[in-house]
C-alpha positions, 0 to 999 in steps of 0.5 A: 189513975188514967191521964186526961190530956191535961197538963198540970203543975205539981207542988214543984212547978213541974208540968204533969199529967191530969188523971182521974180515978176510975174504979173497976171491978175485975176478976184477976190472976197472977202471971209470971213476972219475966221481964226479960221476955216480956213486951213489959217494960220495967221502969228504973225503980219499980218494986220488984215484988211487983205482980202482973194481973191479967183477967177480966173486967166485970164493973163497969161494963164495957170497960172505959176505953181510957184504960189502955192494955199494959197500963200500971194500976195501983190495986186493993 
């Protein structure tokens, strides 16, 4: 999901961001998650099973500007 700009309201009232869902295609790896040494910052409650991915993107090509480097993605 990548923000737009926008501001909406969810359920509770609460302003959050608009996003839209983009599909890329990328070849990725795993790298050590060291969050100590890391310019990465963890948030307060994130899965500490969580994985860092770097790679390549290959679909859309170039890849959409609108994706900023250290973004949170959800991944299948």
């Amino acid at each position: 999901m990548v923000p737009t700009g926008a501001l909406i309201q969810d359920a509770l009232g609460q302003a959050i961001p608009k996003s839209n869902r983009i599909k890329v295609m990328a070849t990725l790896k795993v790298k050590p998650l060291r969050f100590a040494h890391s310019k990465i910052q963890r948030p307060s409650g994130i899965d500490e099973s969580a994985l860092l991915l770097e790679g390549y993107c290959w679909e859309p090509v170039p890849m959409p500007q609108s994706i900023l480097p250290q973004t949170w993605a959800a991944a299948t």
